[in-house]
N, C-alpha and C positions, 0 to 999 in steps of 0.2 A: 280939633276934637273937643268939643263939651268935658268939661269937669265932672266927674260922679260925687253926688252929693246924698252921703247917707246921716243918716239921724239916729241915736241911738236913745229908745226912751226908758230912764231907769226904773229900777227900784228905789234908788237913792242917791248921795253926792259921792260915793264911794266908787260907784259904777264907771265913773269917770277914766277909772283902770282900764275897762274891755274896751278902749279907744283903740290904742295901740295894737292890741289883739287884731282885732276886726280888721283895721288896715293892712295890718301884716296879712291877713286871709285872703282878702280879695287882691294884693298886692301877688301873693303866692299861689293864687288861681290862676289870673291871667290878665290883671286890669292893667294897665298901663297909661292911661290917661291919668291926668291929676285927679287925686282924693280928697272932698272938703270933708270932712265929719263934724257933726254937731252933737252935742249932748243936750236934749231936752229937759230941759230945768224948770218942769211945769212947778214943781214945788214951790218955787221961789214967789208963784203968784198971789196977789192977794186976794182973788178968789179961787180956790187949788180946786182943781176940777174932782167930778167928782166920779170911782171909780176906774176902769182901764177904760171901757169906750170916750169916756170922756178926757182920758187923760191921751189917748190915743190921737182925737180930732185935734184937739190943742197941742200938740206935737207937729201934728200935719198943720196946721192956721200959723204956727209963728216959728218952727222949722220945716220953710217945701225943702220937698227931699226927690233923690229918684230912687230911694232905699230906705225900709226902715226897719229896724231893728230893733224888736220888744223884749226884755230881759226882765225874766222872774225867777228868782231862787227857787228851785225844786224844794226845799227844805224838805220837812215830811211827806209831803203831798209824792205820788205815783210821779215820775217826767211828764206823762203822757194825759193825766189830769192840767197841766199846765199848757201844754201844747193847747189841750182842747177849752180852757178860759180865754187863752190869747185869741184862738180860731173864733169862738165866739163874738169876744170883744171888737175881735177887725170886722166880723159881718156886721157887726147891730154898727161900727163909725160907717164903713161903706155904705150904707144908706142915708148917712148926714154929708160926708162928703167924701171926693174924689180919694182913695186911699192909692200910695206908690203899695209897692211889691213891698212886701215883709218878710223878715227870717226873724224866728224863736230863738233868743237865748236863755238857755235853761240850763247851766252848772248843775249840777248834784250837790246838794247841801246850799253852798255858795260861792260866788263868783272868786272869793280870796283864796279857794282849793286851784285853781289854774294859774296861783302866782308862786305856787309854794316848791319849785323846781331849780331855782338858776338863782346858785349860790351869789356870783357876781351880781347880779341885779340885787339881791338881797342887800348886800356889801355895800353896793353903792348907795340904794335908796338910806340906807340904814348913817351915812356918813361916814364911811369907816372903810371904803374900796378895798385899802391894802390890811386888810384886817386878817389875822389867823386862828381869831377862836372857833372851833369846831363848833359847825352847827348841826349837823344828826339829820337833814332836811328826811323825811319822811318817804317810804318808797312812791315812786311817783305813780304807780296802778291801784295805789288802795288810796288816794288821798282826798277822795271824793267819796269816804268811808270814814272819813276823822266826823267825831260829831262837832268842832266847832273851828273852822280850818281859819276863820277870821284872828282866833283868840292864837292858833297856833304861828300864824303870819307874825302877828305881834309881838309874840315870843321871838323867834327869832330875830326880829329887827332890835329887841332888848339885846341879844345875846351879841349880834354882831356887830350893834354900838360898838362894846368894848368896854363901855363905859359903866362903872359900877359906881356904889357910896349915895351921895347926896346927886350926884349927876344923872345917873339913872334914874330915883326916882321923880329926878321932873320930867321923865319923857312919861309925860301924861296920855292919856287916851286921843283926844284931841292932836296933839303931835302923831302920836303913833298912826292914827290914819292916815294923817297927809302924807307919812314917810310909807306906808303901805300903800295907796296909791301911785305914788312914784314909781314903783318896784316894776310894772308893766312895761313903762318907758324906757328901762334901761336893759330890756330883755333884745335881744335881738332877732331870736329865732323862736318863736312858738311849735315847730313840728314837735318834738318833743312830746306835745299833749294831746299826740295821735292814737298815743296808746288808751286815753279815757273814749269809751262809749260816747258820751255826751260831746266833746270836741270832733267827733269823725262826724257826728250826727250833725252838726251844726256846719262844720266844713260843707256838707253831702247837700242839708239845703241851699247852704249860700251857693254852690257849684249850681245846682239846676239854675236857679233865679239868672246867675251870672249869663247861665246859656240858653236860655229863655229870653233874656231882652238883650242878648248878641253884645255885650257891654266887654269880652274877651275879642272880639277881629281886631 
C-alpha cells in the first residue's frame, strides 16, 4: 500500500506545530498506511511567491502531495471569509496546475489556541516535565476567545520553566517559539479539541476527503 503523502502550507515557521495535529487526525480517522507530511517552506525562497495562488502552485511544484492542507489564521476576518480566500486561491492554481484534494485549516484567532490544553506537553516542551508550578491553562471552550493565545502559550511555558531571576529572562522570544512548537509533539491525544467549532469543522472535512478517495479500506 502507497504512503499518504500530505503537505501542509503555512502561514509561517510556527505552523510546523499542526504536523502532529493533522497526523494524529487522519491517524484517528481511519488511515493506516504510512504518513509522509511535509511542511511547505515557500518562504525560505529566494523569490517568495507571490500571494496564496502562487504560494499554493509552488507548494504543489516542490512538495507533490496526495493531500493538501492550507492554514490561515481566522484572526479578525469571519472563518468563513477564509474558507472562501483559500476556495478561491485553489480555483485561480487549478487552472495553472494539477491541484491534490485540499482541507482548510482555519483556528479561531490562531493556530497556538489548539495547543493551550495539555499541561504535560506544556511541561515537557517547556523543560521542566516534572514541574509543579501551577499553570491556570484557560478553560479549553473559550480559548479561541483569548485575543492573543500565542502571547498566552508563552506565558505559560515562562511559568512552567520554573525557572526565574536572570534565567528566565533569557528565554527570549526566539527560544520561546521553538519551545512552543515542540508543545504539539509531546501531545498524545488531540480529541480533547472536539469540543472548539473549528476542530469538528476541520475533523468533518478531512473525514469526506478521507472517504471520497477511499484512502480509509
Amino acid at each position: 500500500m502507497p504512503d499518504l503523502r500530505y503537505t501542509l502550507l503555512p502561514e509561517g515557521s510556527s505552523d510546523r506545530a499542526l504536523l502532529p495535529l493533522l497526523t494524529w487526525l487522519l491517524r484517528d480517522i481511519g488511515i493506516r498506511r504510512a504518513i509522509q507530511p511535509n511542511l511547505a517552506d515557500v518562504w525560505r525562497l529566494r523569490e517568495k511567491p507571490r500571494g496564496l495562488k502562487e504560494r499554493i502552485i509552488r507548494s504543489i511544484e516542490l512538495y507533490p502531495c496526495d493531500l493538501l492542507f492550507v492554514h490561515r489564521d481566522a484572526d479578525r476576518a469571519l472563518r468563513e471569509m477564509r474558507f472562501a480566500e483559500i476556495q478561491v486561491a485553489v480555483d485561480e492554481a487549478q487552472q495553472v496546475i494539477g491541484v491534490s484534494p485540499v482541507v482548510c485549516v482555519v483556528p479561531v484567532r490562531m493556530q497556538e489556541a489548539w495547543l493551550l490544553f495539555d499541561v504535560a506537553a506544556i511541561r515537557r516542551a517547556a523543560g521542566n516535565p516534572n514541574g509543579r508550578e501551577p499553570l491556570g491553562l484557560p478553560e479549553l471552550r473559550r480559548v479561541e476567545n483569548l485575543p492573543d493565545p500565542k502571547t498566552e502559550l508563552y506565558n505559560l511555558i515562562r511559568t512552567a520553566s520554573g525557572l526565574s531571576g536572570r534565567r528566565l529572562r533569557r528565554l527570549k522570544v526566539r527560544a520561546l517559539s521553538s519551545r512552543a512548537s515542540q508543545v504539539s509533539g509531546f501531545i498524545e491525544d488531540f480529541a480533547p479539541l472536539r469540543v472548539l467549532p473549528a476542530f469538528r469543522h476541520l475533523e468533518a472535512n478531512l473525514r469526506t476527503v478521507v472517504d471520497e478517495q477511499g484512502w480509509d479500506d
